[in-house]
Backbone as numpy.savetxt, mean C-alpha at the origin, in Angstrom:
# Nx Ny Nz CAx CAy CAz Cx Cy Cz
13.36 -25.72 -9.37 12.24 -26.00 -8.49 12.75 -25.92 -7.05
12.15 -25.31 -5.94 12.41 -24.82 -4.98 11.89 -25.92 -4.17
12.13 -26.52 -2.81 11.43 -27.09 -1.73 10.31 -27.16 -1.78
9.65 -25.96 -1.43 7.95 -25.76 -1.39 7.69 -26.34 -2.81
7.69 -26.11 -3.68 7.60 -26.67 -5.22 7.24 -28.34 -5.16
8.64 -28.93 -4.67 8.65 -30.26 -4.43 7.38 -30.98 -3.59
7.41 -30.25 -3.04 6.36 -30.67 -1.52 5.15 -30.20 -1.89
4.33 -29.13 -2.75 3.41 -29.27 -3.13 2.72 -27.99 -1.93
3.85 -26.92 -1.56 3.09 -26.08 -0.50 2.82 -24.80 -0.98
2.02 -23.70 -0.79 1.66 -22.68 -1.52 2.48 -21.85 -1.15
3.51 -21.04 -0.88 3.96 -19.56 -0.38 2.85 -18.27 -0.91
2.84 -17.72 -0.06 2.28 -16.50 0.26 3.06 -14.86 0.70
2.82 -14.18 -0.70 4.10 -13.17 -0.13 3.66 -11.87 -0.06
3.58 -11.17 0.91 2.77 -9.57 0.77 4.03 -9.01 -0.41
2.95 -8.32 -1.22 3.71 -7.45 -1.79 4.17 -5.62 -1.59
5.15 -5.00 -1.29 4.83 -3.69 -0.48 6.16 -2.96 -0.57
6.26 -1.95 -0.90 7.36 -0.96 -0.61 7.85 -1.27 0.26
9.32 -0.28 1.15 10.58 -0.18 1.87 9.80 0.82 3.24
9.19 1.44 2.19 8.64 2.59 3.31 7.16 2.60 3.54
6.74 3.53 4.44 5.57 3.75 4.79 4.84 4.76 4.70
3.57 5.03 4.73 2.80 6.15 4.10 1.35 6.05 4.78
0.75 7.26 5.28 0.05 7.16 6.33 -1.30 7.15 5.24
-2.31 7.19 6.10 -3.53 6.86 5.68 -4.33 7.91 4.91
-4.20 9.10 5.83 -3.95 10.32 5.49 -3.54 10.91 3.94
-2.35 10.47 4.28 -1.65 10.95 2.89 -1.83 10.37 1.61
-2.30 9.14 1.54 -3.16 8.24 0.64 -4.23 8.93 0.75
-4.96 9.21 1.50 -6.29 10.30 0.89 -6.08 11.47 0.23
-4.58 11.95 0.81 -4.38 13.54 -0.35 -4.06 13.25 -1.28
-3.20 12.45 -1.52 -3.30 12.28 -2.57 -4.16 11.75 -4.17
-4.97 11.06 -3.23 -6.16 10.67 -4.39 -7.13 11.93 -4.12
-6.77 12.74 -3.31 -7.60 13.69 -3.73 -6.92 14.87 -4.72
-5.51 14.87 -4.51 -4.86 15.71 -5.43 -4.97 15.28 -6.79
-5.05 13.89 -7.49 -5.09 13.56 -8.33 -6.79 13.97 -8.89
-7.37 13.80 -8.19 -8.94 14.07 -8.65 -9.08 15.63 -8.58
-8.39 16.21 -8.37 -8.71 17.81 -8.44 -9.49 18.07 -7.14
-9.74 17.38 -6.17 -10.32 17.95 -5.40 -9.62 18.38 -3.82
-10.05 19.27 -2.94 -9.44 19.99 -1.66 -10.81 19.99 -0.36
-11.11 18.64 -0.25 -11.78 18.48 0.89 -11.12 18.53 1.96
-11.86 18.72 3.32 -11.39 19.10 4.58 -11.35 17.40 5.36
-10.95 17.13 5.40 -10.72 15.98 6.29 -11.44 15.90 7.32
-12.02 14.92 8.31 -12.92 14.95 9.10 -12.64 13.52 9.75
-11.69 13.66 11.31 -11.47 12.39 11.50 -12.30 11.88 12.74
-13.00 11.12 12.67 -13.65 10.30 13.69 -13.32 9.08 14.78
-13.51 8.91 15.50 -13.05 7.52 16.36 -12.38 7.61 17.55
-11.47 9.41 17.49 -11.11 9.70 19.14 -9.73 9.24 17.89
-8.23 9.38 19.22 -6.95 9.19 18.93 -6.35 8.04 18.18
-7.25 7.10 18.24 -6.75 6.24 17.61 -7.52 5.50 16.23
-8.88 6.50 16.44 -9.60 5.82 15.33 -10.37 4.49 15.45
-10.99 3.63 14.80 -11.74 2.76 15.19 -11.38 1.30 15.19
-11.88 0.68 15.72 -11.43 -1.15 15.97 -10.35 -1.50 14.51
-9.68 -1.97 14.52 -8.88 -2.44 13.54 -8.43 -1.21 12.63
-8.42 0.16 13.01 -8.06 1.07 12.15 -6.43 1.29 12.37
-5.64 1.74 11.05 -4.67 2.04 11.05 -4.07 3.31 10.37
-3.51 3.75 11.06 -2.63 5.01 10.80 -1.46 4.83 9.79
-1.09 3.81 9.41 0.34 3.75 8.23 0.06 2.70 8.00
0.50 2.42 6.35 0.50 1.14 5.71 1.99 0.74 5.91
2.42 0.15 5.93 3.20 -0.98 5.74 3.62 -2.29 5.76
3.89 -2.72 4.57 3.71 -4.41 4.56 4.93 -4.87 4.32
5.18 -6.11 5.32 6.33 -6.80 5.76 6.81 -7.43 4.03
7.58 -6.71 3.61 8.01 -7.58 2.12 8.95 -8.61 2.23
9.72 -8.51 3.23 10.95 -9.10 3.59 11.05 -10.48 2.85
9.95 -11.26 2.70 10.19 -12.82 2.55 10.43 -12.63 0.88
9.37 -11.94 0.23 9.93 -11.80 -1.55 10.98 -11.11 -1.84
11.48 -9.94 -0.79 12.47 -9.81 -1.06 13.67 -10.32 -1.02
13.85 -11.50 -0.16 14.98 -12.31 0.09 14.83 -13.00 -0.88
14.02 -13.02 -1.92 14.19 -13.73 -3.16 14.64 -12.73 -4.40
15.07 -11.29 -3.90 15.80 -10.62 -4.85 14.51 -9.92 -5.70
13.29 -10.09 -5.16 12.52 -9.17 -5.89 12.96 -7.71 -4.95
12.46 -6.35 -5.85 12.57 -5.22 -5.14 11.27 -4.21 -5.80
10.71 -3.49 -4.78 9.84 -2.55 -5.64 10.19 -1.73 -6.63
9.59 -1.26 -7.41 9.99 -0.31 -8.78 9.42 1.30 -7.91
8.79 1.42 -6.71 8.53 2.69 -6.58 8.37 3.19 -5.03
8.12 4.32 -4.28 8.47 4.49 -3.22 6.63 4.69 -2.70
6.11 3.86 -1.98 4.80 3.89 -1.36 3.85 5.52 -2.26
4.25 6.49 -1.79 3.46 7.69 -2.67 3.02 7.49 -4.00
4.69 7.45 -4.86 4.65 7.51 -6.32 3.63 6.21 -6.60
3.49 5.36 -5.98 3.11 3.76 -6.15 1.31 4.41 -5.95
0.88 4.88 -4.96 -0.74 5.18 -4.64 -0.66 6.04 -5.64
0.06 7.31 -5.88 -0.54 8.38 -7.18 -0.51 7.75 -8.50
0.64 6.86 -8.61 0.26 6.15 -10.33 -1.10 5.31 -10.33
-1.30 4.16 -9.33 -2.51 3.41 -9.24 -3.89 4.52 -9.18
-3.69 5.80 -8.62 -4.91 6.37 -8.73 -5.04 7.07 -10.04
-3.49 7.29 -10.75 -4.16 7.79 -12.02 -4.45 6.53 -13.04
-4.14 5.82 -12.89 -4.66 4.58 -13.30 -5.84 4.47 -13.56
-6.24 4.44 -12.37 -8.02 4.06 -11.92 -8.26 5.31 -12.65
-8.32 6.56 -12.56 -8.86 7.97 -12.88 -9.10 7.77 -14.76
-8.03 7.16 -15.27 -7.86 6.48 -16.92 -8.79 5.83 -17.00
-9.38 4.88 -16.57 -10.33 3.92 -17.03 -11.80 4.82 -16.55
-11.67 5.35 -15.80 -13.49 5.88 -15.66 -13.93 6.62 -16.93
């Protein structure tokens, strides 16, 4: 039993790959997986709109100092979850 345990406090840990992977490329790829070759169409000017982001990446650092590590590299991780999803429809 850890501190927080004792004390009765919740930890909260993003879970997330090493690397990063743009927003973009999460769309080709769920579109490569679906068979499809749409044209992209980006809106909002250079930066896109209020709270929009250009790359995922999430701070893992705190679960990982607990010796967890991802099993996959941001891509392989969105193309398995989309064939995932693509399995169940």
């Amino acid at each position: 039993m850890d501190e927080c345990e004792e004390e009765g406090i919740t930890r909260i840990f993003n879970i997330g790959t090493e690397d990063a992977v743009s927003v973009r490329r999460i769309a080709e790829i769920v579109c490569e997986e679906l068979g499809l070759k749409p044209r992209f169409k980006f809106t909002g000017g250079k930066r896109g709109w209020k709270g929009d982001v250009r790359t995922m990446l999430l701070d893992a650092s705190a679960l990982r100092s607990l010796g967890w590590r991802p099993k996959f590299k941001s891509e392989e991780a969105v193309r398995r979850a989309t064939q995932d999803l693509i399995a169940e429809i």
